[in-house]
C-alpha positions as CSV (number, residue, x, y, z in Angstrom):
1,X,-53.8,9.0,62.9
2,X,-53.1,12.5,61.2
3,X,-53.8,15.6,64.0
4,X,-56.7,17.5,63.1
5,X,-57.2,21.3,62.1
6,X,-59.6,22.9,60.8
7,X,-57.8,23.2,57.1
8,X,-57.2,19.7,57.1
9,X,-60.7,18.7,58.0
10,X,-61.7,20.7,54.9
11,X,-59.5,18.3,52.5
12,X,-61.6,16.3,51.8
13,X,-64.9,19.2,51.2
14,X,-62.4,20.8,49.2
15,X,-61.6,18.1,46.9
16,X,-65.0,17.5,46.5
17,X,-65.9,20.3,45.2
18,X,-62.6,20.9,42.7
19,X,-64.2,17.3,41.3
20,X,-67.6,19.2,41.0
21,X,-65.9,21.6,39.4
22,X,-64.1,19.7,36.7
23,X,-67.1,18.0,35.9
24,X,-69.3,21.3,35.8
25,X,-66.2,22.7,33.5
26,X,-66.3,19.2,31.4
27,X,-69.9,19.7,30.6
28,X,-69.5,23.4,29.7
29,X,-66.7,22.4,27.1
30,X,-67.9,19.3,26.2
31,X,-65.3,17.3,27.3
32,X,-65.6,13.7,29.3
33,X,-65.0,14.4,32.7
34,X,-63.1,10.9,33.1
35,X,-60.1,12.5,30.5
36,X,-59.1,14.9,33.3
37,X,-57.4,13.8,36.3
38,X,-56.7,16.0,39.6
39,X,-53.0,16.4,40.3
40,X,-52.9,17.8,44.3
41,X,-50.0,19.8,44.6
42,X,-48.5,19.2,48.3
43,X,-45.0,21.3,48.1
44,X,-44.9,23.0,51.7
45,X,-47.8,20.7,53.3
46,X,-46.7,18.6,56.0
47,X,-47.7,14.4,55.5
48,X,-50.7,14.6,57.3
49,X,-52.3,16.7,55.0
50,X,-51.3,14.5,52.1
51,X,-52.7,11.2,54.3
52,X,-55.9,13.1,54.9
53,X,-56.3,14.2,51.1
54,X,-55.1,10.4,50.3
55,X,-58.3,9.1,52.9
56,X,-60.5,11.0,51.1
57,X,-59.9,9.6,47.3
58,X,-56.9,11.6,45.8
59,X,-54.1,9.0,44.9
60,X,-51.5,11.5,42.6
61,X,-49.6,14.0,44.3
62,X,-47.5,16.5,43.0
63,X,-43.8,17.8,44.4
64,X,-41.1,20.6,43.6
65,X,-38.5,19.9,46.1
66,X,-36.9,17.0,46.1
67,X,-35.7,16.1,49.7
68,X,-39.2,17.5,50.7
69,X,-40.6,14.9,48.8
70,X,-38.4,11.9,49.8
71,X,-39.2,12.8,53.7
72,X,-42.8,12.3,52.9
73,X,-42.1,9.5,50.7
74,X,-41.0,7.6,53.8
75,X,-43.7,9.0,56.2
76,X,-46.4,7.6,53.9
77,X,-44.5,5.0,52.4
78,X,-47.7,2.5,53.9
79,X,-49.9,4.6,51.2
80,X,-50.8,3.9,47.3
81,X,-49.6,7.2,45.8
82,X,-48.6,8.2,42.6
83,X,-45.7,10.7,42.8
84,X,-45.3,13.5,40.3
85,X,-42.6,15.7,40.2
86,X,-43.3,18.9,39.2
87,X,-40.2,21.4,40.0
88,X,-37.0,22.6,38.6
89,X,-34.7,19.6,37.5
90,X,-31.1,19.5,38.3
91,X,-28.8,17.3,37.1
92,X,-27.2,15.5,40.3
93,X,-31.1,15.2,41.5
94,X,-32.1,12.5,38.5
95,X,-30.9,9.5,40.3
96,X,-33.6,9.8,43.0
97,X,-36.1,11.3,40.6
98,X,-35.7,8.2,38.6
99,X,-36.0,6.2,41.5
100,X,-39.1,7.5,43.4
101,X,-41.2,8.9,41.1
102,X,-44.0,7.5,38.7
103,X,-43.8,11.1,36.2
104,X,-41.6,14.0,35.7
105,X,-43.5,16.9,34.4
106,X,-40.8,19.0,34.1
107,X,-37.6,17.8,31.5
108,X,-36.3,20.4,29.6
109,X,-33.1,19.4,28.4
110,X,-31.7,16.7,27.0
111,X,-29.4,15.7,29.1
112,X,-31.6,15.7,31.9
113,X,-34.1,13.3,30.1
114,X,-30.7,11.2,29.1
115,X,-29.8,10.9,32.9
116,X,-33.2,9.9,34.0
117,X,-33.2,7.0,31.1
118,X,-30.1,5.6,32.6
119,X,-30.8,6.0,35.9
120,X,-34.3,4.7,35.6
121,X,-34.4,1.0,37.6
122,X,-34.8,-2.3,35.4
123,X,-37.1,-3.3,38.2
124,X,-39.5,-0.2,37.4
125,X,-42.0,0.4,34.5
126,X,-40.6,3.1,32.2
127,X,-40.6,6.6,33.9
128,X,-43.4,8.5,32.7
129,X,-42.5,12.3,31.5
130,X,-43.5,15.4,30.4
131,X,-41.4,18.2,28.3
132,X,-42.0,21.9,30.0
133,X,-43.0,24.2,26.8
134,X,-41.7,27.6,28.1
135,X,-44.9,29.1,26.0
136,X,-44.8,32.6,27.3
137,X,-41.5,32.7,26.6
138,X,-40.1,34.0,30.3
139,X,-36.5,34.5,30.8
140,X,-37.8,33.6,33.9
141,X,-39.0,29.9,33.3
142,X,-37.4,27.1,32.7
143,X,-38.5,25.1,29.6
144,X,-38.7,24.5,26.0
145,X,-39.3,26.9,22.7
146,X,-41.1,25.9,20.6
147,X,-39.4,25.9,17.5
148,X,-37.3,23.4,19.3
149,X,-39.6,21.1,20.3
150,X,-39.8,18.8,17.1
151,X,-36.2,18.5,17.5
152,X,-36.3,17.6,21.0
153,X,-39.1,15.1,20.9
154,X,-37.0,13.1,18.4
155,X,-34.0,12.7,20.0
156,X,-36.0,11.3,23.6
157,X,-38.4,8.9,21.8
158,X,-35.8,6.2,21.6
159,X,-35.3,6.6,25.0
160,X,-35.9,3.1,26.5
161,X,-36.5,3.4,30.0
162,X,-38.4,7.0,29.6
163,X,-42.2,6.7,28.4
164,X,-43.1,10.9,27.1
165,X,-46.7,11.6,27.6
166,X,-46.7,14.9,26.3
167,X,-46.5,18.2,27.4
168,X,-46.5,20.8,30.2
169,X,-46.5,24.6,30.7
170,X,-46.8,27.1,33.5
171,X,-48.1,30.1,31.6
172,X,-47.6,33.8,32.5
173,X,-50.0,35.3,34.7
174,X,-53.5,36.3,32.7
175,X,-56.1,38.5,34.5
176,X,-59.3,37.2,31.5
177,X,-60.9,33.6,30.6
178,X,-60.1,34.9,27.4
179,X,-56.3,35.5,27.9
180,X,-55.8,32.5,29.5
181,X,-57.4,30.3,26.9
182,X,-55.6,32.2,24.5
183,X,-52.5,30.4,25.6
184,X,-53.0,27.1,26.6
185,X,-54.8,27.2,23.0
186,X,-51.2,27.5,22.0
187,X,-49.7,24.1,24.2
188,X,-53.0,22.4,23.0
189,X,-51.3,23.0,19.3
190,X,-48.4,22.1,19.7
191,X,-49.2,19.0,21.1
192,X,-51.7,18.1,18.0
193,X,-48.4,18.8,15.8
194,X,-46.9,16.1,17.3
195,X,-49.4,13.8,17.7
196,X,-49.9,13.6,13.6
197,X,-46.1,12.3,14.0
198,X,-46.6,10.3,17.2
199,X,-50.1,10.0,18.1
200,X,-49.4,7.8,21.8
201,X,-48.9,11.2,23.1
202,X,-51.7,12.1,25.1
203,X,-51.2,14.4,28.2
204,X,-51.5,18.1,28.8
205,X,-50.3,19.0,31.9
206,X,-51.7,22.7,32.4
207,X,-53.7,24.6,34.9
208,X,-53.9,25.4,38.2
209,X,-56.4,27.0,41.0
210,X,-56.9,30.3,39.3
211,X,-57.4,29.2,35.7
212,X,-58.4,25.7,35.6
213,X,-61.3,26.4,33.7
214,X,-59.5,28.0,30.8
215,X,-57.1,24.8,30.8
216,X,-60.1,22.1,31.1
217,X,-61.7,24.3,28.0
218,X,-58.4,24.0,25.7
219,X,-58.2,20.4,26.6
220,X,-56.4,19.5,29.8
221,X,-56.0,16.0,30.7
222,X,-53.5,17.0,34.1
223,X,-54.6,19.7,36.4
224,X,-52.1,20.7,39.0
225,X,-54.0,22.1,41.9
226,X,-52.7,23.1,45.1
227,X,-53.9,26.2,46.9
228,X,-57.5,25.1,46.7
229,X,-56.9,22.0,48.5
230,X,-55.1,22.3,50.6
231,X,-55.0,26.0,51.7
232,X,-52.6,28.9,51.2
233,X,-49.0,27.9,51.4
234,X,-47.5,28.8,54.5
């Protein structure tokens, strides 16, 4: 049995009401609520708060470090979850991230995305993956221009063992609805450009707690949401 505190007796209240929330936001927008799924984000949470989240209903978790995320992987090893990594890629991590994971949200190279194919196990469905759209265009941030993107899309399709679902982005920090919207407008477009070439893409991986409602409104199907389940990190 997980040990009790108060923050982790409100997982499960919490969850509730970020699931009211998308469907509140899916009505505003007119969007179905069932085309947006809840990504928990459990870097820095010990395994008892991802079992108590897991009790109450959430099955996909998301992680940025790896040896974080295979100590929990064995802790809850007797659960049903959907791993998502999320973090920084580097190269000598792909192995394991081929191994243990169900998605990678975060390939930016192609190398990295060439590793993962040949490292991905026969015995394993294709590994599910995201490209990371650097749309702010941050020294700071990993990820892919834009202008780029056609090029790199190409060259990972005939990637066997990888399956791409479409795209990611961690935007830069924007006070307004408005500003916010304003940019994941622009990952929204990009992926329509490459759906008129290959139209099996089909997630957007963007938002988080403080602007989930801007990313549900420009057409989120992937929320990443952390602080308002489980707390502030520690």
């Amino acid at each position: 049995m997980p040990s009790s505190s108060p923050e982790r007796d409100n997982i499960a209240e919490k969850l509730l009401q970020i699931q009211q929330n998308i469907h509140q936001y899916c009505q505003q927008y007119q969007r179905d609520p069932a085309s947006v799924r809840l990504l928990a984000v459990s870097k820095t949470r010990p395994a008892d708060d991802i079992r108590a989240a897991f009790n109450a209903g959430q099955r996909l978790f998301g992680e940025n470090y790896l040896q974080e995320a295979l100590k929990k992987m064995q802790q809850l090893h007797d659960l049903a979850i959907e791993w998502h990594f999320i973090g920084a890629i580097q190269s000598n991590k792909t192995r394991d991230l081929a191994k243990y994971f169900s998605w990678v949200h975060s390939v930016d190279r192609y190398r990295i995305a060439q590793r993962l194919n040949q490292q991905r196990p026969d015995t394993l469905p294709p590994l599910n993956i995201c490209l990371q759209l650097n749309i702010s265009h941050e020294a700071s941030k990993a990820g892919i221009d834009s202008e780029e993107l056609d090029e790199r899309v190409a060259a990972i399709m005939p990637l066997e063992n990888l399956c791409l679902r479409g795209l990611m982005a961690i935007p830069a920090k924007a006070d307004s609805l408005a500003e916010q919207r304003e940019v994941f407008s622009r990952v929204r477009r990009a992926l329509q450009q490459l759906q008129q070439k290959y139209p099996q893409l089909d997630t957007l991986s963007m938002g988080m707690t403080n602007d989930m409602q801007a990313a549900i409104a420009e057409g989120s199907t992937l929320l990443r949401i952390g602080t308002a389940i489980f707390g502030a990190r520690t």
